[in-house]
N, C-alpha and C positions, 0 to 999 in steps of 0.2 A: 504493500500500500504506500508504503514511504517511497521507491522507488517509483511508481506511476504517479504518486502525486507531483516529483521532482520534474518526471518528463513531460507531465499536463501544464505545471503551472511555469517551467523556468523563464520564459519571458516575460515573467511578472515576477520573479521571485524578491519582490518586496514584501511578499505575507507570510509572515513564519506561524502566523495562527492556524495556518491551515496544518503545518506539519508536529506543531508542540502535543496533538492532541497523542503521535506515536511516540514521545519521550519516555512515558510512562514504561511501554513496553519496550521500547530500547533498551532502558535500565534491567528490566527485568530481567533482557534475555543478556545480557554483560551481565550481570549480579550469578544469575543460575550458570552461565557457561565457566566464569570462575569458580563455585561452586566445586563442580563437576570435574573442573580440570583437577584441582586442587584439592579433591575429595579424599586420597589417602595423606597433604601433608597440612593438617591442620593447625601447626604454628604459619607457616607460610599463608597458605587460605586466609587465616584471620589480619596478618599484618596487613597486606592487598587489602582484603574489607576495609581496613582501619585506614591507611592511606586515602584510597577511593573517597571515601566517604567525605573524610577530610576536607579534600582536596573539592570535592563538588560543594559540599555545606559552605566554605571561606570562599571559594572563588566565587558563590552567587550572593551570600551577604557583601564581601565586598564589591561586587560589580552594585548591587542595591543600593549600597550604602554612599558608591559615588555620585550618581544618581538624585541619591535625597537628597546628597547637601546642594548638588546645582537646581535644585527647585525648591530650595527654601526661600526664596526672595517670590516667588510665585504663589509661595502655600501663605504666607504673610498675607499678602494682598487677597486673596481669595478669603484666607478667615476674617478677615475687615470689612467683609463683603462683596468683594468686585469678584464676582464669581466667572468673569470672560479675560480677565488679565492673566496672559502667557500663552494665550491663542495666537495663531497665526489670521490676518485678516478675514479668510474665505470662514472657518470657524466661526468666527466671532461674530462675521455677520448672521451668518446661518443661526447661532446657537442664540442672539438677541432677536433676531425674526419666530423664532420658535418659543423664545419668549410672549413676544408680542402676540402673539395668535393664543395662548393661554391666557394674558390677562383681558384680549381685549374683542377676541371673536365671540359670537355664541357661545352658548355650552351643548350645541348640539351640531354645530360644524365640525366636519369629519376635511384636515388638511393629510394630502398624500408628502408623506416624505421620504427620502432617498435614505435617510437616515432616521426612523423614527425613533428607537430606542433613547436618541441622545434629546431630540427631541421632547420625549415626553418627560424627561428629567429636567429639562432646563425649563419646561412649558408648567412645572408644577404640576406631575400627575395628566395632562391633559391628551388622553387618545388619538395618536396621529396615525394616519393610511399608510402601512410599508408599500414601498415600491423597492423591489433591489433586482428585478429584472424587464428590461423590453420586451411586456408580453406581446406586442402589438404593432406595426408598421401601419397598421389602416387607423386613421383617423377617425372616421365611424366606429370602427369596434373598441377602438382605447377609451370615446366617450359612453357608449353603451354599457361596457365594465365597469365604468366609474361611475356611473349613473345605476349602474343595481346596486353599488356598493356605498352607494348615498354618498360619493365622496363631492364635499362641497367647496375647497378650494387645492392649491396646489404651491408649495415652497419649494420654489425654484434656486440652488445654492452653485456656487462657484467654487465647491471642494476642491481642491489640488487630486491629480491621479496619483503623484508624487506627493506627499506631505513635505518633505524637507525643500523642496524646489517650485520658485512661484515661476514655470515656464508656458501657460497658457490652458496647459493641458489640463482638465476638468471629467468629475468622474460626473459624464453626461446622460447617462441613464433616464433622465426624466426630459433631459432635453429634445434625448430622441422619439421621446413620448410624445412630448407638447408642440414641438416645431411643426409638424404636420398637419396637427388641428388649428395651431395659430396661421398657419399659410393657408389653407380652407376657407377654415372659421375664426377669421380676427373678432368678428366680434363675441366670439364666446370666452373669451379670457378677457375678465376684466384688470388692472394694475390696481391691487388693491395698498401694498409697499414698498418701498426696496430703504433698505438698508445698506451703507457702505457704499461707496466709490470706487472704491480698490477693492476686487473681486467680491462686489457683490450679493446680498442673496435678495429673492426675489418673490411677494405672494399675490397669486392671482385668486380671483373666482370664478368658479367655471360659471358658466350660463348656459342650461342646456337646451 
């Protein structure tokens, strides 16, 4: 599995979420293959455990541990309250727009988001539409979906594909949703915010 996920995903291999899920079992099987080898000399067997062990415990607190102190100046300002200090711009828009639609939509508007999870954390609890795949090229069918699924607006963001890199490049998934019906049907997208200057984010209302 680990080896098919390397050669499905290596032209993106900027997502290690995908493969940390087989760590667990890597260890396992390094843990039981020394075991095994080592199974008649058990001073030797236990040192090797004792190194290993060691050796992974120090090396991931201290990689943790670098980590926290370069985001103390971030965790500072966040328990002061500025809960979008240390975002990058496309973030910060997105995650202040997903605000906005918490305090300030209905409480029975359903917003489609590319990201709703972070969404509905930043939104205070408020129910947002996942979207994380182009189910749809037809313009008709992407509104017909969204219209069984009661969805009543859309937050359009300027994520980075790349997070460390502001190169243009944008995870457009919703873009390739909505470009189609807004070239159609301009006037079924109403501009209801935008937020940000620099990359952006963006919330419509559908009109269907």
């Amino acid at each position: 599995m680990a080896g098919l996920t390397f050669f499905v995903l290596q032209t993106n291999w900027d997502q290690p979420r995908m493969v940390m899920v087989y760590v667990p079992f890597m260890l396992m099987l390094i843990y039981s293959g020394i075991y095994y080898v080592f199974s008649s000399q058990k001073i030797l067997r236990t040192s090797i455990f004792t190194v290993m062990v060691i050796l992974f415990s120090f090396g991931g607190l201290f990689k943790t541990m670098g980590k926290a102190v370069n985001n103390l100046g971030i965790l500072k300002h966040n328990l002061s309250g500025d809960s979008f200090y240390g975002y990058t711009d496309d973030w910060s828009n997105f995650l202040k727009l997903s605000r906005y639609c918490g305090d300030s939509l209905p409480e029975k508007s359903l917003v489609a988001s590319r990201k709703a999870p972070m969404s509905f954390i930043y939104a205070r609890g408020k129910e947002f539409y996942p979207v994380y795949t182009v189910f749809s090229s037809d313009p008709d069918s992407t509104l017909a979906i969204l219209k069984r699924d009661h969805v009543t607006h859309v937050l359009i963001a300027s994520l980075r594909r790349n997070p460390k890199k502001k190169d243009g490049y944008v995870i457009n998934t919703l873009h390739r949703l909505f470009v189609p019906i807004a070239q159609k049907y301009p006037e079924k997208l109403k501009l209801i915010k935008q937020v940000g200057e620099s990359e952006p984010a963006y919330l419509y209302e559908i009109r269907y």
